[in-house]
N, CA, C and O of each residue as an XYZ file, in Angstrom:
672
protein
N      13.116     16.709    -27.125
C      13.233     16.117    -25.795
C      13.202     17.239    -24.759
O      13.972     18.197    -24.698
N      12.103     16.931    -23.897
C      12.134     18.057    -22.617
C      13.385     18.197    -21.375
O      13.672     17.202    -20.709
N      14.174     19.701    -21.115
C      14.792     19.331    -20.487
C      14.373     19.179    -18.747
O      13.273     19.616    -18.408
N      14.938     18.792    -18.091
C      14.919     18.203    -16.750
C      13.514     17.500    -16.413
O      12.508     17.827    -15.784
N      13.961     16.307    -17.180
C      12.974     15.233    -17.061
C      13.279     13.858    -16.697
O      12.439     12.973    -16.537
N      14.678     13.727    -16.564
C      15.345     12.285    -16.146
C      15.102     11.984    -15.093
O      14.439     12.569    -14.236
N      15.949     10.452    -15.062
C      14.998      9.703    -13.684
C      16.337     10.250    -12.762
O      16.404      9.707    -11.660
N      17.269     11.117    -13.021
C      17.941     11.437    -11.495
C      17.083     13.145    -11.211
O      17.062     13.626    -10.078
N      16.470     13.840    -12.362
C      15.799     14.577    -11.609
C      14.769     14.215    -10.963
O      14.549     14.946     -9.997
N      13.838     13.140    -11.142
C      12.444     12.736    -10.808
C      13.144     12.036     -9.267
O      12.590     12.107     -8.171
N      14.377     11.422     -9.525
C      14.812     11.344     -7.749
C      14.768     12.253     -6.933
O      13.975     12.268     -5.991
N      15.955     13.505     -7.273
C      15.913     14.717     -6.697
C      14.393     15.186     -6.133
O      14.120     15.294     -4.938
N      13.515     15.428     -7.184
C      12.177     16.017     -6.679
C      11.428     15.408     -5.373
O      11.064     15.872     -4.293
N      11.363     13.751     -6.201
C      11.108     12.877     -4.931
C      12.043     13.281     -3.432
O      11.263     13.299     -2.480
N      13.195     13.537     -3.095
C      13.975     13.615     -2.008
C      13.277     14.862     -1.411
O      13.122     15.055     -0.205
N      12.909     15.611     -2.322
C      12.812     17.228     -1.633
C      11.259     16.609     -1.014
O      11.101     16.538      0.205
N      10.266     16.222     -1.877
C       9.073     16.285     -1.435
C       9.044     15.083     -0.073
O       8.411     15.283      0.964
N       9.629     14.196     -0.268
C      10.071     13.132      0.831
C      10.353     14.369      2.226
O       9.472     14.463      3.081
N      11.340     15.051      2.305
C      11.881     15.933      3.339
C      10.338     16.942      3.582
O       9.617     16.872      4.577
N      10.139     17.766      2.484
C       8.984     18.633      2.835
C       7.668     18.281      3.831
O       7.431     18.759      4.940
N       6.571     16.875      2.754
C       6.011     16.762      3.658
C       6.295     15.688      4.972
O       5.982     15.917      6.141
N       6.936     14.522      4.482
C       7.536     13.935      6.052
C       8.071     14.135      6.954
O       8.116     13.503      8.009
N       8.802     15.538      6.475
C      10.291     15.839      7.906
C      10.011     17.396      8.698
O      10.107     17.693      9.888
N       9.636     18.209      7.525
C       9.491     19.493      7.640
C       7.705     20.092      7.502
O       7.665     21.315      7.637
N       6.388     19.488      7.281
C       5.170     19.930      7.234
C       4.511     18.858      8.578
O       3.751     19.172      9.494
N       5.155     17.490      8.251
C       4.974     16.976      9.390
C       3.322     17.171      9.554
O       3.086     18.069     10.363
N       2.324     16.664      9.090
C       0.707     16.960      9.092
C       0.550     15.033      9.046
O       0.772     14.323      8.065
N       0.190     14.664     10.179
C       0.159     13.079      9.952
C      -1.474     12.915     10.271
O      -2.277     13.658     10.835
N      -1.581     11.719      9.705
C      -2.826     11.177      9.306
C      -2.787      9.393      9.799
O      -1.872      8.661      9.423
N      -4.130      8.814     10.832
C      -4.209      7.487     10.726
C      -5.207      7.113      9.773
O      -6.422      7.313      9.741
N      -4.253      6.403      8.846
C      -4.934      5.130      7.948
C      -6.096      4.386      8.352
O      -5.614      3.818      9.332
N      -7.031      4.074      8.303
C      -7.179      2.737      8.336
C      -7.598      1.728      7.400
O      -8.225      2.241      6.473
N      -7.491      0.587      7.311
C      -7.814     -0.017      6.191
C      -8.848     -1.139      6.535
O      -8.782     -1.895      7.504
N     -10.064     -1.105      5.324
C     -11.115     -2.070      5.702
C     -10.294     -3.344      5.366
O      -9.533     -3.642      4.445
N     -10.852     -4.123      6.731
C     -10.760     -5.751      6.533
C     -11.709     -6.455      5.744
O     -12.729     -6.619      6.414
N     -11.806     -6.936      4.618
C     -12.806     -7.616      3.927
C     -12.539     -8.983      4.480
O     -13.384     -9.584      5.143
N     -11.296     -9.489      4.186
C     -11.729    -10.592      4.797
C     -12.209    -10.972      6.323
O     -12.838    -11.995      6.593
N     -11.792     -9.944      7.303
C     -12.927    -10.434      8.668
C     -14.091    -10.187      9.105
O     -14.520    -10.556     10.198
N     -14.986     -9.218      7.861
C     -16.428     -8.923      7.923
C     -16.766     -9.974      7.544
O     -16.282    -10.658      6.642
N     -17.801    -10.214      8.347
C     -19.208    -11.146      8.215
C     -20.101    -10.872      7.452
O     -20.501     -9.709      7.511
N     -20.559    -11.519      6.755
C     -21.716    -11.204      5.260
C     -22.833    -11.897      5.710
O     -22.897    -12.768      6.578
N     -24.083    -11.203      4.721
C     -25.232    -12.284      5.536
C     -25.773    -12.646      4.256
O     -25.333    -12.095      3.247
N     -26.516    -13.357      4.199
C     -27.433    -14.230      2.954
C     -26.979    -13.681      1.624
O     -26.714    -14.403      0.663
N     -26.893    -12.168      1.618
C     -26.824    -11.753      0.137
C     -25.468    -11.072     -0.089
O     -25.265    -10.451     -1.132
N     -24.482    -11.183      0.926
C     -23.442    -11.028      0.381
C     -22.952     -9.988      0.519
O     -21.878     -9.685      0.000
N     -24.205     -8.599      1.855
C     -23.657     -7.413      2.026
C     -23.237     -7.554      3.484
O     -23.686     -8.325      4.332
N     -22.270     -6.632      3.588
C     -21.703     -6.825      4.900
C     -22.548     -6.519      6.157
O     -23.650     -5.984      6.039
N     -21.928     -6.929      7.616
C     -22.907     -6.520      8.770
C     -22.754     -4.838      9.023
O     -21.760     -4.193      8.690
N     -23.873     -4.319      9.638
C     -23.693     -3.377      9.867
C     -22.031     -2.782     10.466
O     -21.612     -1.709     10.032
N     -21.343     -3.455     11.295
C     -20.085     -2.609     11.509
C     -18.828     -3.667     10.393
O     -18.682     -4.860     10.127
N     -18.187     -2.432     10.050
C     -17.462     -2.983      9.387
C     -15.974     -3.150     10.211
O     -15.863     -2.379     11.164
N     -14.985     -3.929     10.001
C     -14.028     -4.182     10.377
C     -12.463     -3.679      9.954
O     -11.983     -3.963      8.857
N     -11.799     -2.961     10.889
C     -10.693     -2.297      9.927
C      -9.299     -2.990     10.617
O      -9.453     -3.981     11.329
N      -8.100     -2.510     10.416
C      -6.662     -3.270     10.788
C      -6.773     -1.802     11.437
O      -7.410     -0.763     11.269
N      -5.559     -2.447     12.464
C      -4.672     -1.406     13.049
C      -4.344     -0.363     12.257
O      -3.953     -0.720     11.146
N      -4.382      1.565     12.564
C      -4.118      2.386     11.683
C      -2.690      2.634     11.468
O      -2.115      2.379     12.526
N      -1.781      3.056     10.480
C      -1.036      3.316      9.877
C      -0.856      4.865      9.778
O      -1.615      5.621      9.172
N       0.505      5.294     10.615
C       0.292      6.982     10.661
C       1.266      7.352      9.286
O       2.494      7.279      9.241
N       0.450      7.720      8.317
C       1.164      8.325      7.630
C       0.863      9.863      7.637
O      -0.075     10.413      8.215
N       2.094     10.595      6.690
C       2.339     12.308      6.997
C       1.364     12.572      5.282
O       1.144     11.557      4.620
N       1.051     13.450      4.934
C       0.080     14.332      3.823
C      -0.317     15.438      4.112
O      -0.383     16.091      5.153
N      -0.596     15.601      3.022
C      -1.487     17.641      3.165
C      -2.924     17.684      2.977
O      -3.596     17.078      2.142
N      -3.130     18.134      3.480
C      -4.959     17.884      3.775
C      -5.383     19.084      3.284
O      -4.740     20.095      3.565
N      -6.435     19.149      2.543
C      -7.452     20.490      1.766
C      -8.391     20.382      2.909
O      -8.294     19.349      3.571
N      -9.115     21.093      3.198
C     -10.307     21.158      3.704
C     -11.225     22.136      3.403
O     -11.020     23.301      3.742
N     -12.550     21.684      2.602
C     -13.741     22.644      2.668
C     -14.202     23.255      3.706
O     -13.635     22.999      4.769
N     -15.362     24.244      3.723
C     -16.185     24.682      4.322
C     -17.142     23.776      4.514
O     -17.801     23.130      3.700
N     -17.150     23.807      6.180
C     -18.371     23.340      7.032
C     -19.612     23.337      6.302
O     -19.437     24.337      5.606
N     -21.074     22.767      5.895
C     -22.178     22.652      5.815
C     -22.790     21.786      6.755
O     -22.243     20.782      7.210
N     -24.249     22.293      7.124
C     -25.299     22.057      8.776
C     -26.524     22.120      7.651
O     -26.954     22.885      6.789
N     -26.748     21.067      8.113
C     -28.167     20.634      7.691
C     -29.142     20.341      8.536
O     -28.721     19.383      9.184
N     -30.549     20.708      9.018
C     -30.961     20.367     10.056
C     -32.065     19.212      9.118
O     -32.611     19.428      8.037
N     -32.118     18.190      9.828
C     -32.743     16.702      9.323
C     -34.198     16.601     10.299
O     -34.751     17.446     11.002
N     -34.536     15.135      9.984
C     -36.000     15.316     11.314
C     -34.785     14.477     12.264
O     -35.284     14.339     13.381
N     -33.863     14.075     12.249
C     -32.920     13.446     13.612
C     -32.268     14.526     14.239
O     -31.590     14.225     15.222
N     -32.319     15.953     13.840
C     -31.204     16.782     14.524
C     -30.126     17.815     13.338
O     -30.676     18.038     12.260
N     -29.220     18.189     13.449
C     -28.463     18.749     13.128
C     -27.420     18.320     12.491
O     -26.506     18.417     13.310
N     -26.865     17.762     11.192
C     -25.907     17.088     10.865
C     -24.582     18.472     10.412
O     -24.610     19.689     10.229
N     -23.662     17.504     10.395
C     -22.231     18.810      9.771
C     -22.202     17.652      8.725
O     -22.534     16.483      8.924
N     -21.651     18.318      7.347
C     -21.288     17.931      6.344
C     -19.862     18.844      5.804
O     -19.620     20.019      6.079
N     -19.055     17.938      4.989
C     -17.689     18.439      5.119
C     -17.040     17.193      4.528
O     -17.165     16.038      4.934
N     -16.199     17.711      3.316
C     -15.726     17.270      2.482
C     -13.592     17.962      2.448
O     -12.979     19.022      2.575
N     -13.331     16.669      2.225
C     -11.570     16.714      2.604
C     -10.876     16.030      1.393
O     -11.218     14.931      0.958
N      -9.774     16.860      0.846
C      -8.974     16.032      0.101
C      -7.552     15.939      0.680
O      -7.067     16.955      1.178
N      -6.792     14.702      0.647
C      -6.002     14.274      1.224
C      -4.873     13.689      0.428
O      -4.824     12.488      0.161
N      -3.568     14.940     -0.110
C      -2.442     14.296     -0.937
C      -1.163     13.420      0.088
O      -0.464     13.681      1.067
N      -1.400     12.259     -0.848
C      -0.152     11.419     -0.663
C       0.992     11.611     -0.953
O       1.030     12.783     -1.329
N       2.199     11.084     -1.028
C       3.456     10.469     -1.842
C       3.020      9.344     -2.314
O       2.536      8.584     -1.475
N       3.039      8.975     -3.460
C       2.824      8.126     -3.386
C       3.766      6.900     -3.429
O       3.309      5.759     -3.494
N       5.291      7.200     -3.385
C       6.931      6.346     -3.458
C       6.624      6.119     -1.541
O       6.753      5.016     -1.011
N       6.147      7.618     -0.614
C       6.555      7.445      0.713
C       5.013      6.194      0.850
O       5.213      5.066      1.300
N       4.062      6.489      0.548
C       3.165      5.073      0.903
C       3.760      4.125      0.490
O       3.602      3.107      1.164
N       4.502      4.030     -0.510
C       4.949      2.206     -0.574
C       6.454      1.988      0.115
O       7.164      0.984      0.050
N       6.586      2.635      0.463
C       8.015      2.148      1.025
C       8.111      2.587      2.283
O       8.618      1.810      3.093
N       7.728      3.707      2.678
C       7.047      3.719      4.210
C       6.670      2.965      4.723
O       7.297      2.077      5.299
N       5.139      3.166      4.629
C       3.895      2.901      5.239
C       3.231      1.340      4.692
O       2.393      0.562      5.148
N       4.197      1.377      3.337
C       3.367      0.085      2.919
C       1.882     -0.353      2.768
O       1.493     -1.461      3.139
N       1.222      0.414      2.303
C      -0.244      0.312      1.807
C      -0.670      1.031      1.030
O       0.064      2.010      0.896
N      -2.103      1.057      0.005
C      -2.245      1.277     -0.654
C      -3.807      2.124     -0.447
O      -4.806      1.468     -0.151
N      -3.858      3.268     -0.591
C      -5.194      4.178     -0.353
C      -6.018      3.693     -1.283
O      -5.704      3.487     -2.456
N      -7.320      3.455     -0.680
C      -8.626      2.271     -1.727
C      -9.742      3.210     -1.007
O      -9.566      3.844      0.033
N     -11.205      3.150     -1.970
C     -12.279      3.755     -1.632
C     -12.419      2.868     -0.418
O     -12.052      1.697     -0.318
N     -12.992      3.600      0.458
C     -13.698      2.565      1.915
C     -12.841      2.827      3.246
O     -13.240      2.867      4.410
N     -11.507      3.000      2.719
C     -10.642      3.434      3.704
C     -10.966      4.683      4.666
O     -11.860      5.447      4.302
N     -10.387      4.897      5.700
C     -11.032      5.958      6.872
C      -9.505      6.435      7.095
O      -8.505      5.718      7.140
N      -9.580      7.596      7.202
C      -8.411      8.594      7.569
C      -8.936      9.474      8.852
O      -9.700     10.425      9.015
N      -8.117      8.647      9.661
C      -8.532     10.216     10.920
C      -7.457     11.063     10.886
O      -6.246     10.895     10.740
N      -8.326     12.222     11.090
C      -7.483     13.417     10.981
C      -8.598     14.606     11.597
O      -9.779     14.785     11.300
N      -7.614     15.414     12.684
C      -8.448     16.672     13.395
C      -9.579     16.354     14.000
O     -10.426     17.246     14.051
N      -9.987     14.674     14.777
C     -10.769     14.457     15.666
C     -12.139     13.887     15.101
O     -13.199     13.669     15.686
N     -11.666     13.669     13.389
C     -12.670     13.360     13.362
C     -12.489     12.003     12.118
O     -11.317     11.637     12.032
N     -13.071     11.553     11.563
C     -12.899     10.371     10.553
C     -13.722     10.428      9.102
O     -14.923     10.415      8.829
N     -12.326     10.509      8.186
C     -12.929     10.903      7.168
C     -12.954      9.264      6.096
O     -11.930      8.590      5.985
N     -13.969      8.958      5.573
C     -14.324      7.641      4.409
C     -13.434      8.179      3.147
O     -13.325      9.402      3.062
N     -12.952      7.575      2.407
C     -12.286      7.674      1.109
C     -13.550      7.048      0.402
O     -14.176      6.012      0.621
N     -13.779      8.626     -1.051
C     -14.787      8.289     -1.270
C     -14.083      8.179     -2.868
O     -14.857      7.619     -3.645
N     -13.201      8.465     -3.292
C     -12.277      8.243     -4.651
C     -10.925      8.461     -4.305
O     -10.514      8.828     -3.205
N      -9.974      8.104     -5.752
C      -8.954      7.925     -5.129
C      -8.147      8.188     -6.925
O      -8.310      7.378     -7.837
N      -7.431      9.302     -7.036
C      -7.017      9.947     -8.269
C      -5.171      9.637     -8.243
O      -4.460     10.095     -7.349
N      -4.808      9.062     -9.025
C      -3.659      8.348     -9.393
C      -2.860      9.185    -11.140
O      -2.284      8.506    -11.989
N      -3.043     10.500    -11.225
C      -2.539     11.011    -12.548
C      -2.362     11.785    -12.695
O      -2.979     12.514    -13.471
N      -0.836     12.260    -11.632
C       0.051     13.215    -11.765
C       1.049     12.707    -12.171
O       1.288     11.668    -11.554
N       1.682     12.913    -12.839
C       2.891     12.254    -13.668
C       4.033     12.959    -13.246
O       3.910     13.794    -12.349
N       5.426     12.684    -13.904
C       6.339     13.649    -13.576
C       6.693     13.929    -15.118
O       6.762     13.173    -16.087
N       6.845     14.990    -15.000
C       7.193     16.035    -15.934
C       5.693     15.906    -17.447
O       5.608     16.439    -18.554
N       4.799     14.957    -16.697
C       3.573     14.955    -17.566
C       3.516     13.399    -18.380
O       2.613     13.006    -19.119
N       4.756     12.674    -17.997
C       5.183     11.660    -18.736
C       4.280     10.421    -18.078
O       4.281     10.244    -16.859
N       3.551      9.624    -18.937
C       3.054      8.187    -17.990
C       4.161      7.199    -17.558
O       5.266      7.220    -18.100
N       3.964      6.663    -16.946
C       4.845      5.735    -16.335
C       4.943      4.603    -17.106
O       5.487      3.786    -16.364
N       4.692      3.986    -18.360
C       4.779      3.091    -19.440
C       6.145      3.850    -20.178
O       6.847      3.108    -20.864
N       6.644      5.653    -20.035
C       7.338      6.431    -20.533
C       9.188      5.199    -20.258
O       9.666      4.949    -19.151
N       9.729      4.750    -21.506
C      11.122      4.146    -21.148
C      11.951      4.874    -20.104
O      12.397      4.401    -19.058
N      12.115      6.477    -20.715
C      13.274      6.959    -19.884
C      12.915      7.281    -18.232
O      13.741      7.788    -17.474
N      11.502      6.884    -17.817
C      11.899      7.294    -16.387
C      11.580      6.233    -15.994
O      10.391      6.010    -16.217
N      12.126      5.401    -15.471
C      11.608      3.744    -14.778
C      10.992      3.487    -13.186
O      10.514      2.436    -12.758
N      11.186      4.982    -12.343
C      10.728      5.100    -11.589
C      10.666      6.322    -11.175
O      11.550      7.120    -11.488
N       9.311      6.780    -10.180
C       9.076      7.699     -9.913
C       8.167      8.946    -10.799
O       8.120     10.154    -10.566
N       7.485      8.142    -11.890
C       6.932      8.746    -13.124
C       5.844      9.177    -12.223
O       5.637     10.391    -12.201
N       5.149      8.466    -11.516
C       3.897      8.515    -10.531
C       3.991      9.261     -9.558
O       4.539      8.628     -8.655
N       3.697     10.503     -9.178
C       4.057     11.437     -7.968
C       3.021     11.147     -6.945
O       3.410     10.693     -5.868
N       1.727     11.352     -7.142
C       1.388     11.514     -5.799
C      -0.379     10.637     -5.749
O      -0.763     10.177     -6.824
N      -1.015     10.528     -4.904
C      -1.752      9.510     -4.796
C      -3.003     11.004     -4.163
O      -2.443     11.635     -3.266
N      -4.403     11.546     -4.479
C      -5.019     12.014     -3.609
C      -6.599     11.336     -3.904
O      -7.186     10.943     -4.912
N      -6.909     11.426     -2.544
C      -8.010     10.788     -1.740
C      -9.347     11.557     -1.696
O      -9.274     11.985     -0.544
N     -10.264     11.919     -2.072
C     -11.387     12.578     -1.691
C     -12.284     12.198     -0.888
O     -13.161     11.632     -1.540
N     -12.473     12.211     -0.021
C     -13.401     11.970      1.343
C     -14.338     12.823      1.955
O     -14.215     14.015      1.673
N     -15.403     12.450      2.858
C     -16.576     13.133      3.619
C     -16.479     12.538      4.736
O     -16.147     11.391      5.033
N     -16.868     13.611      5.455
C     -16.655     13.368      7.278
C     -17.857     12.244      7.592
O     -19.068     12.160      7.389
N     -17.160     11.705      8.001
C     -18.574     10.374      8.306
C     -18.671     10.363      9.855
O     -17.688     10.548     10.572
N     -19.728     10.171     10.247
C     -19.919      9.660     11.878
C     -19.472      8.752     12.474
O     -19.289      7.653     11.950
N     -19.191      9.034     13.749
C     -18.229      8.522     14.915
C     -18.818      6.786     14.912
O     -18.115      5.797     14.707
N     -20.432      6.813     15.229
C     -21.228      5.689     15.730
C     -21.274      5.123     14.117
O     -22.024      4.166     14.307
N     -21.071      5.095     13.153
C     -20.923      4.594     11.590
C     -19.872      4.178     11.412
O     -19.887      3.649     10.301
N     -18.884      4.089     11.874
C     -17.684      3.528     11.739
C     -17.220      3.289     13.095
O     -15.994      3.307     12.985
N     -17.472      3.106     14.146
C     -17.307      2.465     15.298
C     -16.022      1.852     16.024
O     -16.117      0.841     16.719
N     -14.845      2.507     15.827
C     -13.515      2.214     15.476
C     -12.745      2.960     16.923
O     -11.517      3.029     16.980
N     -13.435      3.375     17.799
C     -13.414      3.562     18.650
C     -13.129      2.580     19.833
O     -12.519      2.851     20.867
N     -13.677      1.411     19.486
C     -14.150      0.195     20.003
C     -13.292     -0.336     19.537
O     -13.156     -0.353     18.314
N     -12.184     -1.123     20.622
C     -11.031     -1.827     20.288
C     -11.303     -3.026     19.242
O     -10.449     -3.326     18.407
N     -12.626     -3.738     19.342
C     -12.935     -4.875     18.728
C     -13.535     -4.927     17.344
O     -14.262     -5.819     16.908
N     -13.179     -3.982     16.798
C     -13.359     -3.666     15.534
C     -11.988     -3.362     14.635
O     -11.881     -3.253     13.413
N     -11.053     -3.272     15.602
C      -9.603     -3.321     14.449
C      -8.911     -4.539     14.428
O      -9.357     -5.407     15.178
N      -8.122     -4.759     13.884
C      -7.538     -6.317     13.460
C      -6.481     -5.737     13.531
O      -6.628     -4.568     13.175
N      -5.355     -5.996     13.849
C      -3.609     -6.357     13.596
C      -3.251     -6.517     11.800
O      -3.480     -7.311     10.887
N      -2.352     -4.830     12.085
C      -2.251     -4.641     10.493
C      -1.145     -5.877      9.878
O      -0.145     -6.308     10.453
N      -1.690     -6.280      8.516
C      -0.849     -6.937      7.949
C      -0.167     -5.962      6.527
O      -0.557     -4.888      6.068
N       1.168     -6.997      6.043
C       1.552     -6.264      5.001
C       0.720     -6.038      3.731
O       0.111     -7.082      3.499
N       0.555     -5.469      3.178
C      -0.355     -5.414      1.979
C       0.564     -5.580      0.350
O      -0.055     -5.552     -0.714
């Protein structure tokens, strides 16, 4: 049996990382979450060009960020740029109350990043969460991989594209 693996250490850890990044790194991020149900679909079932999101959700995380790439296209000059974005994943559900899904948009530093995966398998102390002795908190942290998407592609700017967040 490994030592300091119980569920009052997996609390403890949780408290510290709770304080670190929510109280003391303080790096916040708006959520947003696609509305499926208030997009409009057309004949075949793909959505309209703008998609529809809820009100954003400021939650706190630590953000990776790559190096800039410029591509010049026949439209101009694009930036390309790729972000990973760690959760809590105890402070998203009991916080913030939602759940990070591909499609989702995180603004952060002026600009809006798409969730393009979404990695769920950090364990605590390596143990899965099916593990008896820790009944909660086996699951540490939730991270997001995303690409900077354009302003006029997600259009969220425009009051009439967010909906009034509900609970999830």
């Amino acid at each position: 049996m490994a030592l300091f693996h119980s569920s009052k250490d997996a609390a403890l850890i949780n408290k510290v990382n709770y304080e670190l990044v929510g109280d003391i790194i303080e790096q916040l991020v708006n959520v947003y979450k696609y509305d499926l149900g208030s997009t409009q679909e057309n004949l075949y079932g793909e959505s309209s060009a703008e998609k529809l999101y809820r009100t954003p959700v400021q939650v706190p995380c630590l953000v990776t960020k790559e190096d800039q790439e410029w591509e010049d296209s026949e439209f101009g000059i694009d930036v390309n740029q790729t972000a990973t974005f760690a959760f809590l994943k105890d402070l998203l559900k009991d916080r913030a109350k939602i759940a990070i899904e591909v499609g989702d948009i995180i603004e952060h530093d002026n600009g809006y990043w798409e969730v393009d995966g979404v990695v769920e398998n950090q364990y605590f102390g390596g143990r899965r969460p099916e593990d008896k002795n820790l009944k909660d908190g086996a699951s540490i942290s939730i991270i997001a991989s995303t690409h900077l998407t354009r302003r006029s592609k997600v259009a969220i700017e425009n009051n009439q594209n967010i909906r009034p967040n509900e609970i999830i």
